[in-house]
C-alpha positions as CSV (number, residue, x, y, z in Angstrom):
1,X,4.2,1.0,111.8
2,X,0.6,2.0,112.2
3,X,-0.9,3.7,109.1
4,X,-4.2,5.3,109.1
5,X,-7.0,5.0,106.2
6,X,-8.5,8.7,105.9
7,X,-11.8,9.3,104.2
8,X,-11.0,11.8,101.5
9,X,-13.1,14.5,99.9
10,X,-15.5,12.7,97.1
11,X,-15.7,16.4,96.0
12,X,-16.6,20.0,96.6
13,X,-19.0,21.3,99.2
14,X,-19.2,17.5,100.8
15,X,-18.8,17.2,104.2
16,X,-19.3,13.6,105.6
17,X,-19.7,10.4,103.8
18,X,-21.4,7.1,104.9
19,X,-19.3,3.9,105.5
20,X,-21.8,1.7,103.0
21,X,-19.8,-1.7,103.0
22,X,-17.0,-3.1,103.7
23,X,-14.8,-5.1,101.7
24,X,-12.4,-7.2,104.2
25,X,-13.1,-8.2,107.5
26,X,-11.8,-7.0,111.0
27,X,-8.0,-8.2,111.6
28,X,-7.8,-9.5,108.1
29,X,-4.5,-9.2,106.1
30,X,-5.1,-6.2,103.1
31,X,-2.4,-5.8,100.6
32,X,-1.4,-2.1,98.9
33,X,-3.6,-1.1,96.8
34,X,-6.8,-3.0,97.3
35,X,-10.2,-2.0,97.6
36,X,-11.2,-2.0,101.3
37,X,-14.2,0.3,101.7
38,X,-16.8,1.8,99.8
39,X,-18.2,4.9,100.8
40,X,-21.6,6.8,100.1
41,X,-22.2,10.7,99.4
42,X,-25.2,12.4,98.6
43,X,-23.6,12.5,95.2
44,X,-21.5,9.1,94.4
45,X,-19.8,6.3,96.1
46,X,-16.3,6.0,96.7
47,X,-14.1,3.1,97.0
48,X,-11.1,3.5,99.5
49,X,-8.0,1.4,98.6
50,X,-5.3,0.3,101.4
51,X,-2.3,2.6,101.5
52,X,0.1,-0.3,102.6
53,X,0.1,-3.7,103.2
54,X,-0.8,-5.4,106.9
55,X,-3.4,-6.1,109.5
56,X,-6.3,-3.7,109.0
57,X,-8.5,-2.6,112.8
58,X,-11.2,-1.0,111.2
59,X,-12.9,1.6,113.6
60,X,-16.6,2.6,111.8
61,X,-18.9,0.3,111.9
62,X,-21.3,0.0,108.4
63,X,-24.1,2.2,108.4
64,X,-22.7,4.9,110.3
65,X,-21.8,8.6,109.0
66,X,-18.1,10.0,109.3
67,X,-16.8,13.3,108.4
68,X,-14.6,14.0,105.2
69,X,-10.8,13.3,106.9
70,X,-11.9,11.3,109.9
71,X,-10.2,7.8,110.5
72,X,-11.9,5.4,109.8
73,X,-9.6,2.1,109.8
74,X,-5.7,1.1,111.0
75,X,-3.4,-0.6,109.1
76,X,-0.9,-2.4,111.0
77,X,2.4,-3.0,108.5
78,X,4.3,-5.1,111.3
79,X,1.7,-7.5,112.4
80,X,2.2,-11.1,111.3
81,X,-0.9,-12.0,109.4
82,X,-1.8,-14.3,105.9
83,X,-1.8,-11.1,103.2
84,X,-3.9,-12.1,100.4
85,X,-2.8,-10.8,97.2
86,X,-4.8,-7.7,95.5
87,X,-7.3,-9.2,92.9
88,X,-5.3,-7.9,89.7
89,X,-7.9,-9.5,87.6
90,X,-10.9,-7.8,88.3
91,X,-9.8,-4.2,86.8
92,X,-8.7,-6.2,83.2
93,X,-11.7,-8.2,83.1
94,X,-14.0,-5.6,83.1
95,X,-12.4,-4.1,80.4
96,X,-12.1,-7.2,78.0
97,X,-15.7,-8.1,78.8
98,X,-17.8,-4.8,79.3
99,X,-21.4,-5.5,80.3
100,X,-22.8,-3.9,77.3
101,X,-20.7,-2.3,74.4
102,X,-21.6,-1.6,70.5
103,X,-18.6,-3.9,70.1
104,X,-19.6,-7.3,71.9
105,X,-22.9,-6.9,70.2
106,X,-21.2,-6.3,66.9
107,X,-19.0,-9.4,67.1
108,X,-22.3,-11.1,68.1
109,X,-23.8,-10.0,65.4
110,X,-20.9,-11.5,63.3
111,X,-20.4,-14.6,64.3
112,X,-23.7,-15.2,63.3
113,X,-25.1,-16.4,67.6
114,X,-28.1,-14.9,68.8
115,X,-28.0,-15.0,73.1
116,X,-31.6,-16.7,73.6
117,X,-33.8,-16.8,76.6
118,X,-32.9,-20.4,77.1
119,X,-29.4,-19.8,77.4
120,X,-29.0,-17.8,80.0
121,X,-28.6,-18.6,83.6
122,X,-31.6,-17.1,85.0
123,X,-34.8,-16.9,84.4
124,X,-37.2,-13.5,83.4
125,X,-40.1,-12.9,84.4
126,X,-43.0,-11.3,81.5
127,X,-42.6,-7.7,83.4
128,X,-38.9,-8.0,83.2
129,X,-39.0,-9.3,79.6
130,X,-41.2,-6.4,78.4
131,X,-39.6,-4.1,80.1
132,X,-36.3,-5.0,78.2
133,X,-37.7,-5.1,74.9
134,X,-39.1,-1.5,75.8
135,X,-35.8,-0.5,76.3
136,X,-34.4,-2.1,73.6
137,X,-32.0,-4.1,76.1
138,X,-30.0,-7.1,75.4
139,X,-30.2,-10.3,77.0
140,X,-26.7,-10.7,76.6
141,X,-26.0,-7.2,78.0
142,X,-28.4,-8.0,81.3
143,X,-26.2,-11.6,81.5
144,X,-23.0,-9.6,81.0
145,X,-24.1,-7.3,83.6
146,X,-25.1,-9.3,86.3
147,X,-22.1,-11.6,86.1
148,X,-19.7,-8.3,86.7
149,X,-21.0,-8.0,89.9
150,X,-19.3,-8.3,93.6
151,X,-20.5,-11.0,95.4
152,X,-20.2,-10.1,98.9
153,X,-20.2,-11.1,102.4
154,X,-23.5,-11.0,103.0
155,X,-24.8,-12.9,99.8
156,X,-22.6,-15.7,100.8
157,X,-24.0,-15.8,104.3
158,X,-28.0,-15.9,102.3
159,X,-26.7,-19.0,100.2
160,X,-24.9,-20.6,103.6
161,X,-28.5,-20.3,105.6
162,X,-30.0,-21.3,102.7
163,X,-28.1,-24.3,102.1
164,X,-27.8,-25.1,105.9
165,X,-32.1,-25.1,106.2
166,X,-32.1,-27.2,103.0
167,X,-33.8,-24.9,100.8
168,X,-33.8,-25.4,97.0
169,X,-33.3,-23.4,94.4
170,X,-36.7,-22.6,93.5
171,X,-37.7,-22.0,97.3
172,X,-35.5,-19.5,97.5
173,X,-36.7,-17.2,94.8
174,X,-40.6,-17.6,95.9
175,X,-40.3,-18.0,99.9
176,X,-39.0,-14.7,100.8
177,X,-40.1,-14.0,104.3
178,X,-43.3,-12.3,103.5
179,X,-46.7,-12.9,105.5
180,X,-47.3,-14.1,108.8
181,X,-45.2,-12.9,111.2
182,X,-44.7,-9.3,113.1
183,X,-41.2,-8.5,112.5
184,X,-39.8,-5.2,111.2
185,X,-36.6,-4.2,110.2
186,X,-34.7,-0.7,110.7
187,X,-32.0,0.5,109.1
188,X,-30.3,4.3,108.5
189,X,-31.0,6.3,105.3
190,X,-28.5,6.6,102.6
191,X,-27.2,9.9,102.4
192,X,-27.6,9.6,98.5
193,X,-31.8,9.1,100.0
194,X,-31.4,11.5,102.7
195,X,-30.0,14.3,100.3
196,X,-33.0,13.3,97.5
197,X,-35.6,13.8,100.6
198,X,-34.0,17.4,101.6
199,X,-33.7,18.5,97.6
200,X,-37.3,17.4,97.3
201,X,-39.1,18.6,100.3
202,X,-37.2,22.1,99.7
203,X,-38.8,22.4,96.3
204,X,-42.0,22.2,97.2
205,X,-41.6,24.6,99.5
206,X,-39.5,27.2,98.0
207,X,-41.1,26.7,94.7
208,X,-44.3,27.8,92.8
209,X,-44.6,24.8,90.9
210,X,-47.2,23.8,88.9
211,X,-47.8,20.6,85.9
212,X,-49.3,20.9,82.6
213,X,-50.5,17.5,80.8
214,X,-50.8,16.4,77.2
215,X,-50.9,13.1,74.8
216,X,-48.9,12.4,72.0
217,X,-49.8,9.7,69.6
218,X,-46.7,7.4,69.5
219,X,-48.1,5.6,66.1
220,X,-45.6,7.6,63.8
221,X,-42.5,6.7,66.0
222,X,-43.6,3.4,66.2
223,X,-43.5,3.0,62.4
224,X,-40.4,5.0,62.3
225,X,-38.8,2.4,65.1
226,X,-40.1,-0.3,63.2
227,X,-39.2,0.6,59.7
228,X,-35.2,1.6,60.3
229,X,-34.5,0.0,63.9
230,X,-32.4,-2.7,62.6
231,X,-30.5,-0.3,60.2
232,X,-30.5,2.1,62.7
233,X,-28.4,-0.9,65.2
234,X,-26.2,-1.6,61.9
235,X,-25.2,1.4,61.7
236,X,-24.9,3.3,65.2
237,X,-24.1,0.3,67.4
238,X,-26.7,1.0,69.7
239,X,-30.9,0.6,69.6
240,X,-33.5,3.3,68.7
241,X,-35.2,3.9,71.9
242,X,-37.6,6.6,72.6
243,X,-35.7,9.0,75.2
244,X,-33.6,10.5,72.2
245,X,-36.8,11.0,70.1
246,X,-38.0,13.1,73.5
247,X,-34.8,14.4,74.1
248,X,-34.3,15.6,70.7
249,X,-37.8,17.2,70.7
250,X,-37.0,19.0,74.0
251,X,-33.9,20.6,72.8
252,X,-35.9,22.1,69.7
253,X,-38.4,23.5,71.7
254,X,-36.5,25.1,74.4
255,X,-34.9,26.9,71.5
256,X,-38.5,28.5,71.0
257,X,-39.3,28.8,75.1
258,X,-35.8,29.3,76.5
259,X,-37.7,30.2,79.3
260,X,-38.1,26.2,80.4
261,X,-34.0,26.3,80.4
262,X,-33.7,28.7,82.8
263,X,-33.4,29.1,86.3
264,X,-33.4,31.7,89.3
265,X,-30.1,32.9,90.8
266,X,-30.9,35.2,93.6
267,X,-32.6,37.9,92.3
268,X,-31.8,37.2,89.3
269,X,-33.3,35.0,86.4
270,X,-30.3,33.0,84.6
271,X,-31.2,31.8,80.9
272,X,-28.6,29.2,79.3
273,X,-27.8,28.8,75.6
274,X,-27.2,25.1,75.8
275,X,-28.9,22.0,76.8
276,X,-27.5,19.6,79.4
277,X,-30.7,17.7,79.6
278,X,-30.7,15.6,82.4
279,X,-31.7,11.6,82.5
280,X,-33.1,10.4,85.5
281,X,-32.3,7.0,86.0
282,X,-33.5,4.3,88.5
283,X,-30.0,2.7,90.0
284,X,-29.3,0.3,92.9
285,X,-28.8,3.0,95.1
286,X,-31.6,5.6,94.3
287,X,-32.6,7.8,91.4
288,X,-29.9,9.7,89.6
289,X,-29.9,12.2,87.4
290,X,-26.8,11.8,84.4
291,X,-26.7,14.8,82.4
292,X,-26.5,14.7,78.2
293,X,-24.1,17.6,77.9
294,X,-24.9,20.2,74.7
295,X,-28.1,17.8,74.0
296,X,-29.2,20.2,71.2
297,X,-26.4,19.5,69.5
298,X,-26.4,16.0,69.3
299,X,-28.2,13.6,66.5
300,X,-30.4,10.4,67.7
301,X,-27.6,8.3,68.0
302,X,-25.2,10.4,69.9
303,X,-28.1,11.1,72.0
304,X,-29.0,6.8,72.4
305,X,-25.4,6.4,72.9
306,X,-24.7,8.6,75.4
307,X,-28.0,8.0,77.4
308,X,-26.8,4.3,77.4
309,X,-23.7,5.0,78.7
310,X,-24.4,7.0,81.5
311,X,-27.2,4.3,82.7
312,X,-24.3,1.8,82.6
313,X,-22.1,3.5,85.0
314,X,-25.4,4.5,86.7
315,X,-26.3,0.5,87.4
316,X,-23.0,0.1,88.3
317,X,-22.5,2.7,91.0
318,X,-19.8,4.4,89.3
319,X,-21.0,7.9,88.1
320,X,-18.9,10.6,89.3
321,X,-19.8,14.1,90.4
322,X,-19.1,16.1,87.1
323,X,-21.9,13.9,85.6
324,X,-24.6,14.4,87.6
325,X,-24.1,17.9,88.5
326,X,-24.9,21.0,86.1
327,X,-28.4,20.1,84.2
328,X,-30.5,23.0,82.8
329,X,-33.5,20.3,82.1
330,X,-34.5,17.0,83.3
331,X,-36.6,14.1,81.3
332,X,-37.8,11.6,83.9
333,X,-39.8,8.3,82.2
334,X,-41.7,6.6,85.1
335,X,-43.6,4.6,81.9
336,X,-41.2,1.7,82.1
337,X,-42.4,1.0,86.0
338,X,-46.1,0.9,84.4
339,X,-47.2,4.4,85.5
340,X,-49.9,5.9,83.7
341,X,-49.9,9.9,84.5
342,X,-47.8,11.4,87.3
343,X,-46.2,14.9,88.5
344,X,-43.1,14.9,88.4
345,X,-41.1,17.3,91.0
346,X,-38.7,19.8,89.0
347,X,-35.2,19.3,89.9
348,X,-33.6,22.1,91.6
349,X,-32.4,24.8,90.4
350,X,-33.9,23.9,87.3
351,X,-37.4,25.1,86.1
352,X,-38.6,22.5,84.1
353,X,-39.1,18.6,84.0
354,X,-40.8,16.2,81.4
355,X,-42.4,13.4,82.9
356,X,-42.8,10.4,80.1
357,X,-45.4,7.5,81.0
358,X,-46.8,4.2,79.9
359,X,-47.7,3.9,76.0
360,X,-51.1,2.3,76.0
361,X,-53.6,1.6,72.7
362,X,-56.6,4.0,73.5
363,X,-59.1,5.2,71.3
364,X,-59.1,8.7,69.7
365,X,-60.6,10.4,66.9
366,X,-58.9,11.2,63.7
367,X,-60.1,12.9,60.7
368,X,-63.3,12.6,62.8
369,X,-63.4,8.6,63.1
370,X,-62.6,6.1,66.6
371,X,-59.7,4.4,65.9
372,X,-57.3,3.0,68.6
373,X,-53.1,4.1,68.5
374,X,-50.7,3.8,71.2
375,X,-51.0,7.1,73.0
376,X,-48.9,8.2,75.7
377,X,-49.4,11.0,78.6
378,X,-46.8,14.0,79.5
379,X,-46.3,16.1,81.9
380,X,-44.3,18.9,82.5
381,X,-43.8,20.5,85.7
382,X,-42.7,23.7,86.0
383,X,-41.6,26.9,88.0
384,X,-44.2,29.5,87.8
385,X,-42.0,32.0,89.3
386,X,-40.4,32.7,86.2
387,X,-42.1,30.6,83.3
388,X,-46.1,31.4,82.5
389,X,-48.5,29.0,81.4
390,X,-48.2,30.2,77.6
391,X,-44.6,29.4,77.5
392,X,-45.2,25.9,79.4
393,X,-48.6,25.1,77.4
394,X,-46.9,26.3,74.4
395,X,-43.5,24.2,75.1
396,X,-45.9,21.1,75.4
397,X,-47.5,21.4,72.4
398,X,-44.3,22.1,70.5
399,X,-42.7,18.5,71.7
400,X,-46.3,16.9,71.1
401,X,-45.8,18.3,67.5
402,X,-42.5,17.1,67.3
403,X,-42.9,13.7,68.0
404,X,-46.0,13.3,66.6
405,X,-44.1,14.3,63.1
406,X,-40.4,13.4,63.6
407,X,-39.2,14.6,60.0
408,X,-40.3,18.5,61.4
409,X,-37.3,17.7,63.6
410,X,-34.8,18.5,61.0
411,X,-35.2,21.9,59.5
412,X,-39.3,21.8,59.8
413,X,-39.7,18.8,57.4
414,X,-38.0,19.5,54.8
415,X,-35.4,17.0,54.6
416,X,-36.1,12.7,55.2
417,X,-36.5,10.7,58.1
418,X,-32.7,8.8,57.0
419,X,-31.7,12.4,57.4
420,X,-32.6,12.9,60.9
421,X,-31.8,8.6,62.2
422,X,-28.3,9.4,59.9
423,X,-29.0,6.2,58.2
């Protein structure tokens, strides 16, 4: 009996998917149930499991793009072939051993081990290290991370060339094929990369968008960070980073310019009463965009929490639809590649996006004397179609307020800083 493996819909208004990898080889033996294909939108990927057990002909090659229902591969349930059984450990070892959960680090915590640099079983570079300290990231997480991942057939075919020319350990990492010769390599866009280039190249020209700039001095969140962050851990599970301080201050001030959280529906100019603030987020396959849902409703830690959680699934490739679609505001942080002052590109429909940067020591006067704090820039691009420079200048300064005075976040000052980290 020949059975044949149908790309379903990964969701409303998608039409045709990309075949991005697949998992078993032509006129191998699948079993029922396993994972045989993944699949790329412009929103997700999709794994495709086998429907029955037998010799799969698989008809797509990778690379190409395939309408929503079209066949893609045959299973052949009569053919005599070796069946391999369907890897029932992978799903439960996930679960006992998540990459990077409040829990492991807890028990961590309790048995008293600290994961150290030495320890682990690769090596970071400076960039790498900073970058994790920046975002208060585990070395234990990263380890925990990297060692849930597929190895597939193409990095065993690297490590058989590699091992067949002889080449160490150590060669591999710093010969990589750059310099000297005139090759050049093409290969088809994702449609997750061709859907970005269409969103982005539509809003600049359908939009009337325009960026404001500021500095905040980072010096009080600093101290605050520096002061609580280990009670803050203790008690939440998870590390006081800066995007809830930002995120926190964005909801507060869109409560005073809803105009920022609004966006134009035809001919008509649609203003929402909540904040699904929108994370983007730099993941194997492109930039995403996770949305914090009711953001203004949230405290620091729900906030850390949730951002955490949705760059998990984000690294791992398995955010679905429902949470990247629906954002009224974005909050994009290109400071953890290094950059120093950017303009970000709104995020259609939406009106409005932060753009967060490198915190650097510069001098600046205070009380009218030099002295030198760690100031950051921010930008905020907007639609000037249906928000005016006093309600994105005065947005701006209200966040620069904010965070430059973290206790106003919590009923203008008048209660603690404990108050507003709940600790």
């Amino acid at each position: 009996m020949i059975i044949d493996i149908i790309v379903p819909s990964p969701g409303e208004s998608i039409s045709e998917v990309q075949i991005a990898n697949w998992l078993v080889e032509n006129g191998a033996g699948v079993a029922k149930d396993t994972e045989i294909v993944e699949v790329d939108s412009d929103k997700a990927t999709l794994s495709i499991t086998s429907e029955a057990s037998g010799k799969i002909e698989i008809l797509v090659e990778e690379g190409e793009t395939v309408e929503v229902g079209a066949i893609i591969a045959k299973i052949d349930t009569e053919a005599e072939v070796e069946i391999a059984e369907a890897p029932k450990a992978e799903v439960p070892k996930t679960a006992e051993k998540p990459a990077a959960t409040p829990v492991k680090q807890q028990e961590a915590e309790e048995s008293g081990k600290e994961v150290k640099e030495e320890d682990l079983d690769f090596k970071l570079s400076p960039l790498a290290r900073k970058l994790m300290e920046e975002e208060n990231i585990e070395a234990s997480e990263l380890e925990g991370f990297f060692k849930s991942l597929r190895v597939g057939v193409k990095d065993i075919e690297f490590f058989k060339n590699a091992k067949k020319e002889g080449i160490s350990k150590a060669t591999v990492t710093q010969n990589d094929g750059w310099g000297g010769g005139r090759e050049q390599k093409t290969q088809k866009m994702s449609m997750l990369r061709k859907k970005l280039a269409q969103r982005l190249v539509s809003v600049k020209n359908e939009t009337a968008m325009l960026t404001t700039f500021n500095e905040v001095n980072m010096t009080p969140i600093f101290e605050i960070r520096k002061k609580y962050k280990e009670q803050f851990k203790e008690v939440h599970g998870v590390g006081l980073g800066f995007m809830s301080f930002f995120t926190k201050a964005c909801t507060i001030a869109i409560k005073q310019f809803p105009q920022i959280n609004s966006m134009i529906d035809g001919d008509e100019v649609k203003t929402f009463e909540y904040a699904d603030v929108s994370i983007a987020v730099s993941s194997p396959k492109g930039l995403v965009v996770p949305v914090v849902r009711n953001a203004e409703t949230m405290s620091l830690a729900e906030i850390e929490a949730d951002i955490k959680r949705l760059a998990i699934k984000a690294r791992d490739g398995k955010l679905s639809l429902e949470e990247m679609t629906g954002g009224t505001f974005t909050i994009t942080n290109g400071g953890v590649f290094g950059s120093m002052l950017s303009t970000p590109i709104i995020n259609p429909p939406q009106s409005a996006i932060l753009g967060m940067h490198n915190i650097v020591e510069r001098p600046i006067a205070v009380n009218g004397k030099v002295e030198i704090h760690p100031i950051m820039y921010v930008a905020l691009s907007y639609d000037h179609r249906i928000v005016d420079g006093r309600e994105s200048v005065g947005f701006l300064v209200k966040v620069k307020e904010l965070l430059e005075n973290p206790e106003k976040m919590l009923f203008d000052g008048a209660e603690p800083v404990e108050r507003l980290l709940g600790v």
